[in-house]
C-alpha positions in Angstrom: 152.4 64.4 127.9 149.8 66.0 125.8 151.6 66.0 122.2 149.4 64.4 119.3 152.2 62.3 118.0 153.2 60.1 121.2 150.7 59.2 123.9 150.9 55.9 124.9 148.3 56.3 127.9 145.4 54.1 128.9 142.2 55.9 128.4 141.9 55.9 132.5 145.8 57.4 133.3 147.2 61.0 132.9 150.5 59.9 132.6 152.2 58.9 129.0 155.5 58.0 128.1 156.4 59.8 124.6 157.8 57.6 121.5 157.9 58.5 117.9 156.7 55.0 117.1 152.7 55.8 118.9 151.1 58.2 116.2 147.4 58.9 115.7 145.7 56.3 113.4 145.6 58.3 110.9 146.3 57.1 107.5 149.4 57.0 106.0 151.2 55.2 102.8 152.1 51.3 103.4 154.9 49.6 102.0 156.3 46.1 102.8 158.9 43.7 101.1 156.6 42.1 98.7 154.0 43.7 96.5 150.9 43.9 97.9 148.5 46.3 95.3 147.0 48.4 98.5 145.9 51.6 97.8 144.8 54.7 99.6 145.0 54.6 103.4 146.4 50.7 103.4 142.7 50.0 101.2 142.6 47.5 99.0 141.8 48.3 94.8 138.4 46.5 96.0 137.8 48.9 98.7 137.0 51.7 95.9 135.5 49.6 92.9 133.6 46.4 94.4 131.3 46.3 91.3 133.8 43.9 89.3 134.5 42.0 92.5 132.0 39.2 91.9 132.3 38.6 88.5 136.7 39.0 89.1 136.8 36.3 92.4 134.0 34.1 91.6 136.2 31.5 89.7 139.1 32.0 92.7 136.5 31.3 95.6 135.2 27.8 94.1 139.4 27.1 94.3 139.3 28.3 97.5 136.9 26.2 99.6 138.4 23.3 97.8 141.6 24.1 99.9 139.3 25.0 103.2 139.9 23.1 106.0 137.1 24.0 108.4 134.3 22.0 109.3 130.9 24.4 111.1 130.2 22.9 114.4 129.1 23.6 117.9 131.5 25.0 120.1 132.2 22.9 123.1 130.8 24.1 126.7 134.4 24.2 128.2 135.6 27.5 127.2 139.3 26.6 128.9 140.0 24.0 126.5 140.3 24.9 123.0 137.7 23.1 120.3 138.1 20.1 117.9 137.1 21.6 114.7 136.3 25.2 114.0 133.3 27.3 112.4 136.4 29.5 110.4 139.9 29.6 109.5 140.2 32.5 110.6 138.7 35.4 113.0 139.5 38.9 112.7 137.9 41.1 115.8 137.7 44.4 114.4 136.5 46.2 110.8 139.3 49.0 110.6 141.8 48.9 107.9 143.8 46.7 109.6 141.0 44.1 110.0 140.6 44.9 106.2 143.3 44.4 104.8 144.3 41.0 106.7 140.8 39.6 105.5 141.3 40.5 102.0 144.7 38.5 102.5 143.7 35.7 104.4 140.9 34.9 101.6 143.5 35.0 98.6 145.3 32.6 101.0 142.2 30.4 100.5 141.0 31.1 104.2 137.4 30.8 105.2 137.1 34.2 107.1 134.7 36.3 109.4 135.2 39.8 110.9 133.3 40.4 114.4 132.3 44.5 114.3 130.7 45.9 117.2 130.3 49.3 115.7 130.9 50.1 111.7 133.1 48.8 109.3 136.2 51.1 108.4 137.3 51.6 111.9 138.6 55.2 112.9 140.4 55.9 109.8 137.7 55.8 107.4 135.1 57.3 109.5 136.7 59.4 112.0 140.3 60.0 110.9 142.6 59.6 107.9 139.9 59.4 105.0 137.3 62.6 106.4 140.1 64.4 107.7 142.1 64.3 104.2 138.6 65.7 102.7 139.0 69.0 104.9 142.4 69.1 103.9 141.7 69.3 101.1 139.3 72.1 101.1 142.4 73.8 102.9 144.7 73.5 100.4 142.4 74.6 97.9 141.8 77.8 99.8 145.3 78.5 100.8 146.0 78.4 97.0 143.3 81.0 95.8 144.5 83.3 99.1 147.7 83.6 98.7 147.9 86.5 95.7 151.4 86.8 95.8 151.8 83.2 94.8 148.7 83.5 91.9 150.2 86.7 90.4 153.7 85.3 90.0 152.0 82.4 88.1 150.1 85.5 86.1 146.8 84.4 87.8 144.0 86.9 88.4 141.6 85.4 91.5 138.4 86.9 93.2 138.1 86.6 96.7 137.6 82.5 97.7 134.6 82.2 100.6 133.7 78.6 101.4 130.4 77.0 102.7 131.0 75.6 105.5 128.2 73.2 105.6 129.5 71.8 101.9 133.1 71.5 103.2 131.7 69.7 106.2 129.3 66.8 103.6 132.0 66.6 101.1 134.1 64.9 104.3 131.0 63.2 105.3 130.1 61.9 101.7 133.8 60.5 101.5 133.6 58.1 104.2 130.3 57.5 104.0 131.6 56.3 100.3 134.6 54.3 101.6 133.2 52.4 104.3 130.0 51.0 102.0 132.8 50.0 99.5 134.5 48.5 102.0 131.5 46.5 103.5 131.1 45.8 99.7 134.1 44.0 99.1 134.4 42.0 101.8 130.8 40.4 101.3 131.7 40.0 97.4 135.0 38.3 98.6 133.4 36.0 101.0 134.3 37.8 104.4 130.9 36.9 106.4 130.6 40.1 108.6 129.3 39.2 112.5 127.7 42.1 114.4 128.7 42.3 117.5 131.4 43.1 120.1 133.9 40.5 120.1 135.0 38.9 123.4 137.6 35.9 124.0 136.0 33.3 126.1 139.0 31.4 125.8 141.6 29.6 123.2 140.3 30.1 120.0 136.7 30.6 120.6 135.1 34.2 120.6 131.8 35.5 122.2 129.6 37.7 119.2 127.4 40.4 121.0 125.2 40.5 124.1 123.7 37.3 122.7 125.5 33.9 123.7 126.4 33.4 120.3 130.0 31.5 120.2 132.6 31.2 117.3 135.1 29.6 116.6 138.3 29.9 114.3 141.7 28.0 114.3 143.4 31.6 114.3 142.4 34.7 115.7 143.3 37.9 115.2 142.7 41.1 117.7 142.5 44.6 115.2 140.2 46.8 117.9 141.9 50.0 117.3 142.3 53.1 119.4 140.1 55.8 120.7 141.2 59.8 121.3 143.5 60.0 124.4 141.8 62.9 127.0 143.9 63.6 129.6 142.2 64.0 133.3 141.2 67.0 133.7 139.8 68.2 130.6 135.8 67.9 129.8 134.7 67.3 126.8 131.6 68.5 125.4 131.7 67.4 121.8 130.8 70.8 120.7 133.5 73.7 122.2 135.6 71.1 123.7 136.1 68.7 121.1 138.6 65.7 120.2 139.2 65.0 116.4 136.4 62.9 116.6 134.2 65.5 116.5 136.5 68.4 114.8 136.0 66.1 111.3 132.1 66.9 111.4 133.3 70.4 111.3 129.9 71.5 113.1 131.5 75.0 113.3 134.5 77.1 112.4 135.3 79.0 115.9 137.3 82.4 115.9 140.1 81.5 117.8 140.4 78.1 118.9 143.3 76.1 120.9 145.2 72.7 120.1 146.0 71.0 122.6 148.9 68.8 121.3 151.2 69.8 118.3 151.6 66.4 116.8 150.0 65.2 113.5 146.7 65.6 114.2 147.3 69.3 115.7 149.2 70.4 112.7 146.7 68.6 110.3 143.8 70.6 112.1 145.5 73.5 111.9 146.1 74.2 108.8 142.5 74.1 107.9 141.1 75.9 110.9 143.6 79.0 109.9 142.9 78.4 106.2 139.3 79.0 106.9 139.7 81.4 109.1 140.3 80.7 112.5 143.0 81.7 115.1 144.6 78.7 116.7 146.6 78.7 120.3 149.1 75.6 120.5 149.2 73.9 123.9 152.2 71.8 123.9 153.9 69.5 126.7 157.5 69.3 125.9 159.8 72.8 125.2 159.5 72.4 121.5 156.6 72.0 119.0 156.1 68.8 116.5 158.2 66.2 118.8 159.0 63.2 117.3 160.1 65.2 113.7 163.2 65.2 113.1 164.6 68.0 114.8 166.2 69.8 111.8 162.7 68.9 109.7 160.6 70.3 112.7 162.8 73.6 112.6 162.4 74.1 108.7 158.3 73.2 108.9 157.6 75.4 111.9 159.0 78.6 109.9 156.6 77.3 107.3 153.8 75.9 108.6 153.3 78.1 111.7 155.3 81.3 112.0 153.9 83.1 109.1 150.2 81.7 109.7 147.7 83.4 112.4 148.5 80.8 115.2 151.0 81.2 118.7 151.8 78.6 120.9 153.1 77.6 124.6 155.5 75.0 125.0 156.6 73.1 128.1 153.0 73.3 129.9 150.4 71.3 130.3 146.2 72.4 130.1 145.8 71.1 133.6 141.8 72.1 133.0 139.9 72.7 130.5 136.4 73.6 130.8 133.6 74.1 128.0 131.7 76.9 127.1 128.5 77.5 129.0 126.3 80.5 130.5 128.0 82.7 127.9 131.2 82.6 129.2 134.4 81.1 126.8 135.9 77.9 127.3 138.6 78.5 129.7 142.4 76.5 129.8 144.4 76.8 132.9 148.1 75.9 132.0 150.6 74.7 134.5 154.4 74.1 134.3 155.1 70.9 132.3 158.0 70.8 135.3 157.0 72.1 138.5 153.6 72.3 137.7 153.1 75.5 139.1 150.4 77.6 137.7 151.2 79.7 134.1 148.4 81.6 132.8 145.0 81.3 131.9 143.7 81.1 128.2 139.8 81.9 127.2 138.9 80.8 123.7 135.8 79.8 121.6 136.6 76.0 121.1 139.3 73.7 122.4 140.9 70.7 120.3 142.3 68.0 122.2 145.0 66.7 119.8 146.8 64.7 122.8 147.4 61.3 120.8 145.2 58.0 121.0 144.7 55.2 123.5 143.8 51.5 122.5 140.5 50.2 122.4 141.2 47.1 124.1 138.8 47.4 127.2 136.4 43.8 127.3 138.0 42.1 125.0 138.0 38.9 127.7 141.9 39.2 128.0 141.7 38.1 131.4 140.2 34.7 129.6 143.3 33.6 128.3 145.9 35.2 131.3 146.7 38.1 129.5 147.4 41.3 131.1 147.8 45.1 129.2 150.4 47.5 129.2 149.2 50.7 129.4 146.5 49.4 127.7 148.3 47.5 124.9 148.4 43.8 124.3 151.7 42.4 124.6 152.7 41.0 121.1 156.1 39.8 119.9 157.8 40.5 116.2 155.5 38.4 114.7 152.5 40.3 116.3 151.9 37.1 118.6 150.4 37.7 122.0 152.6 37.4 124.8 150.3 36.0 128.1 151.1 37.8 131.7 153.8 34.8 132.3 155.6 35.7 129.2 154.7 33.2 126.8 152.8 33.2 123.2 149.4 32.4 123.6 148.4 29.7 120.8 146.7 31.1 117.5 145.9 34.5 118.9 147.4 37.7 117.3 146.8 41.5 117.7 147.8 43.9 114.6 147.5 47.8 115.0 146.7 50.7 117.4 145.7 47.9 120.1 149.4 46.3 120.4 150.9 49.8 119.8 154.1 49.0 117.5 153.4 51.7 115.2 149.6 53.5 115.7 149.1 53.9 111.9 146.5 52.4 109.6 148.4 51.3 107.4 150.3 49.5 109.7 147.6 47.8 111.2 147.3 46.3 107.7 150.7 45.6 106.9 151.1 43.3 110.3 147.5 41.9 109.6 148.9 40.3 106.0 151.8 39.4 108.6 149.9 37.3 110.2 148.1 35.8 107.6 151.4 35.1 105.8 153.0 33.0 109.2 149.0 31.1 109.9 149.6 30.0 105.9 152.8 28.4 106.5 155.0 31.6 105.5 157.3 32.9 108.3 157.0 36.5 107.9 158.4 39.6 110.0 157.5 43.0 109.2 160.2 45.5 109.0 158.4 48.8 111.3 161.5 50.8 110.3 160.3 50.5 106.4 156.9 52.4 107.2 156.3 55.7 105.7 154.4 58.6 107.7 153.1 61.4 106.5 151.5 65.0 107.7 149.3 66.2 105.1 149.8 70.0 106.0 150.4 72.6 102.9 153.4 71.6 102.2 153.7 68.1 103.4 155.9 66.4 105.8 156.9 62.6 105.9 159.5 60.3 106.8 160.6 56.6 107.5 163.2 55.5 109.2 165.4 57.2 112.1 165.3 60.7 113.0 169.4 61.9 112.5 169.6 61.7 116.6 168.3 57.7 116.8 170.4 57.4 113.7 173.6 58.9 115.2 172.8 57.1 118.8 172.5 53.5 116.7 175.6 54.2 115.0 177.4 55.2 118.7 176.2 52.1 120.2 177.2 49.8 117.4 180.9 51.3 115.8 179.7 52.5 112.5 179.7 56.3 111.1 176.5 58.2 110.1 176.2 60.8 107.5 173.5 63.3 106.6 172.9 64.0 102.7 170.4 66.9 101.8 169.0 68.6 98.5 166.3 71.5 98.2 163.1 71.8 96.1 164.8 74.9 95.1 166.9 73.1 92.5 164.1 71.0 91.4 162.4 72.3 88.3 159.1 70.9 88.6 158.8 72.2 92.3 160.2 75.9 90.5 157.4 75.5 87.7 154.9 75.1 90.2 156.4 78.4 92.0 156.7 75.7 95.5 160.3 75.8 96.2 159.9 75.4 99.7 161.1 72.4 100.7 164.3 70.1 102.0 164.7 66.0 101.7 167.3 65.0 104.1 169.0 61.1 103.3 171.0 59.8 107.1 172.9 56.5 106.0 175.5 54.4 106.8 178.9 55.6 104.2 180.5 52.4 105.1 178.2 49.8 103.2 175.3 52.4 101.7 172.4 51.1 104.3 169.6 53.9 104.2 169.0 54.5 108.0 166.3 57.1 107.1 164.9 59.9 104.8 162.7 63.2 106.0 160.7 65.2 103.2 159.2 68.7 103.4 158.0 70.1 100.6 155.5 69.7 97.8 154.0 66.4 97.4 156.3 64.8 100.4 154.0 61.7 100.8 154.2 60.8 97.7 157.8 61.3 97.3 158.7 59.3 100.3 158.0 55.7 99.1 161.1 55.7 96.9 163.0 55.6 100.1 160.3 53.1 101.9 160.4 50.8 99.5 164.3 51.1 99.2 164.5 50.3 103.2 162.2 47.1 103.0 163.9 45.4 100.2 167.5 46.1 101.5 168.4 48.2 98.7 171.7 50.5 99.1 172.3 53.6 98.5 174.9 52.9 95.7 172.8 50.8 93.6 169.5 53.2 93.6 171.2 55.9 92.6 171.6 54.8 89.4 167.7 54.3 88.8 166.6 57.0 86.3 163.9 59.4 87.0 161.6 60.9 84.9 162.3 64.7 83.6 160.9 67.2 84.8 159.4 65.7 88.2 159.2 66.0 91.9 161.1 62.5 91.8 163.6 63.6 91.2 164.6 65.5 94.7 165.1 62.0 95.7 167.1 60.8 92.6 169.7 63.8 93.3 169.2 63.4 97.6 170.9 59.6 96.9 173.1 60.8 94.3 174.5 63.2 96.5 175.6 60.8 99.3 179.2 59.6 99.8 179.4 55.9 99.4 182.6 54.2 99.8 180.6 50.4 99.0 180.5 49.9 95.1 177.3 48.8 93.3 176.3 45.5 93.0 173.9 45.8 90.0 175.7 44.3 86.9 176.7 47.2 84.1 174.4 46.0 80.8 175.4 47.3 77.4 172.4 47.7 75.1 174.2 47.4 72.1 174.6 43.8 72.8 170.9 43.6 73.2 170.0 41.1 70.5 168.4 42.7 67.0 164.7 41.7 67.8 165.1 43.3 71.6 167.6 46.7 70.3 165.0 47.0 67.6 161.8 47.2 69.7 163.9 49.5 72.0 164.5 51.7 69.3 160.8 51.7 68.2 159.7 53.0 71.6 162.5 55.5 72.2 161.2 57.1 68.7 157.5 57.1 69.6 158.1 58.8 73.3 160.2 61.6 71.0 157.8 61.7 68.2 
């Protein structure tokens, strides 16, 4: 089905199965049990300031190969037994974030590592999704801002008309990830992380073919992080110039009058607010009856009166773009639509450009599967909990794991480097499981929309299937002062949980600043923490924060807290004094 948030297709297959879990690779904020100091996109502090890196990790490495294992040798001939001794202790096949942040890992782990890259380091998020694309937004919601006069005069503001170059908008996207990829490449050579050119193929256990040249590596553990490419469903031609996937839409080459999206996931909403923020006209094409599937439904409801109802954009539901074909010989690029259902014929659409926002595929193709009897599924590698891969015969194939868009858990960067520090916690002797239902996604629209957890339908069929009751807890950015200052009132956070023992099943944010706000809850889910013990954390005043502080406050718990009540004034003198001290300087 052609919806930006759910194809699970092989790049070679029409057909897709929808699932909230299979979004775009697109960046979005990563949170795990344990802290891990990632930044932007899943990135690492080193991806953005690898000057200090040397200087920093030059003492840590010497400790480091004291605790390597690994011995460089020759591989052995036989490529169906595994070697003796290895070249590393690990082999990452792919440069994405995922690759990233497991090799950043695995060499505070003490780990002699290599990444095998066949094409450029960064993967598609930092060249051709989450970091460029959050560059045009951007621009977008800079522009939105200095259009909307109603908003600027009831702040008192006085504002020209805004026009934008479209040939700056499109290098300050450029410039980003041009800037984030050499930091990237950076810090892994300051850390160690020896980078092998090449595309990476299994030849069998534990050994890995780098390039066309016969060049073989090998590493006691291996790791699979190959990422996804744009999903185009048969049928549709792409030009890379009217017909274009989001591969080409970040290069922003042109800004067409009235352009359709093919898909109304996050990548068609992302796109669409800053084609109609420049100026364009955009045409949804969506598969199932109702746009944004996979948002929860009453979210969906609230952002689509938002989002897309008062902006210059229409849409069809429940049809597919049987055919799309590019603009030549002065004629328009034209759509035919059939019934999603019957697929019967339903009208005809001529535009300037066509966006195929129809969700990603994995980039698994020659990998030398077939090496170690492992087959795909829809194009995925088979993995278990602990990100293992599962051979054809169902069982785990020694030493090998695959991590993000290629096993298709969760198609987010962030992720892809959550599970890759996974794995490099179980190959150090750690047994680690990630919990998927503690990621965080976002849409960076104007407002923002992001979630983690269970939609209130999953929520409410979990709770059918195993006895317990589900409730729903809401609270507006109306009633939020900071979001009144900034006149953005828009907005509803939505808590589902269990009432019975306080479990936080999952929380939905629309509004001002929603990926930010939305780790509270994230980071609440992955370390188990209840309902009726975080709502007594305290929240700065006046902030955006604090739609979360009253959303938990205003659920109905019947579990009692399990933090311990502490009384200051039995603080001893030293500690009551130095309390004191600080309460009078943040006054004063």
């Amino acid at each position: 089905m052609q919806s930006s948030l759910s194809l699970v297709s092989s790049p070679t297959s029409s057909s897709a199965t929808i699932s909230r879990s299979q979004h775009s690779s697109y960046c979005f904020p990563i949170s795990t049990g344990r802290p891990l100091n990632l930044r932007f996109c899943g990135l690492r502090r080193e991806a953005f300031d690898f000057s200090s890196l040397k200087h920093c990790y030059t003492n840590q490495r010497v400790q480091f190969s004291s605790r390597r294992i690994s011995k460089k040798v020759s591989a052995v001939s036989d490529n169906g037994s595994p070697p003796k001794s290895f070249d590393y202790d690990l082999l990452i096949i792919g440069a994405g974030v995922g690759g990233h942040g497991a090799a950043l890992h695995a060499v505070e782990k003490g780990l002699k590592t290599a990444i095998v890259e066949g094409d450029v380091v960064g993967g598609t998020c930092v060249n051709r999704g989450c970091v460029p694309s959050k560059a045009l937004l951007a621009v977008s919601g800079r522009m939105r801002e200095l259009q909307n006069d109603h908003h600027l005069k009831s702040l008192g503001l006085q504002v020209a008309a805004a026009g934008y170059d479209r040939q700056g908008v499109a290098d300050h996207a450029n410039n980003l990830a041009t800037k984030i990829r050499s930091n990237l490449t950076n810090s892994l050579k300051a850390l160690g992380v020896d980078i092998l050119t090449g595309f990476g193929t299994i030849l069998g256990p534990q050994k890995v073919k780098v390039g066309s040249s016969n060049k073989i590596v090998t590493a006691k553990d291996i790791i699979v992080a190959t990422g996804s490419v744009p999903f185009v469903p048969k049928g549709i031609e792409v030009d890379g110039k009217t017909v274009i996937t989001s591969d080409h839409a970040l290069k922003l080459e042109f800004v067409p009058d009235w352009i359709a999206i093919v898909g109304s996931g996050y990548i068609g909403l992302e796109f669409s607010d800053v084609y109609t923020a420049l100026g364009s006209e955009v045409t949804f094409v969506e598969a199932l009856d109702q746009l944004m599937p996979g948002f929860d439904p009453e979210i969906s409801k609230l952002a689509q009166r938002v989002l897309i109802n008062p902006r210059n954009i229409d849409h069809h539901t429940g049809v597919f773009a049987s055919k799309i074909t590019p603009a030549r010989d002065g004629k328009p690029v034209i759509i035919e639509l059939i019934e999603a259902k019957t697929k019967e014929p339903k009208d005809t659409l001529e535009v300037d450009a066509a966006l195929i926002a129809t969700g990603r595929a994995p980039f698994t193709q020659g990998l030398g599967l077939e090496n170690i009897d492992v087959e795909t599924q829809r194009g995925f590698i088979p993995v278990d909990e602990r990100m293992r891969v599962i051979d054809k015969k169902g069982n785990l194939v020694p030493n090998l794991y695959c991590i993000g868009d290629a096993n298709g858990k969760m198609m987010l960067a962030h992720a892809a480097s959550a599970q890759g520090i996974s794995v490099v916690e179980q190959v150090t002797g750690r047994d680690h499981v990630l919990n998927h239902l503690s990621i965080p996604a976002a849409c960076f629209t104007h407002p923002e929309i992001s979630m983690v957890g269970l939609t209130e339908p999953q929520a409410r069929e979990k709770g059918d299937k195993e006895g317990f009751e589900v409730l729903v807890a809401k609270t507006s950015f109306k009633a939020n002062t900071k979001a009144l200052a900034e006149n953005e009132g828009e907005g509803l956070a939505k808590l589902i949980y269990r009432p019975d023992n306080g479990e936080i099943l999952g929380v939905h944010i629309f509004g001002l600043h929603a990926a930010d706000l939305i780790h509270e809850a994230s980071n609440a889910i992955a370390l188990g923490t209840r309902i009726q013990d975080i709502k007594f954390a305290v929240h700065a005043h006046p902030t955006l924060s604090e739609v979360l502080d009253e959303l938990f406050k205003s659920a109905k718990v019947k579990a009692q807290s399990s933090i311990p009540v502490q009384d200051i004034t039995h603080l001893p003198a030293e500690d009551m004094s130095s309390f004191t001290t600080l309460y009078k300087k943040g006054i004063t």
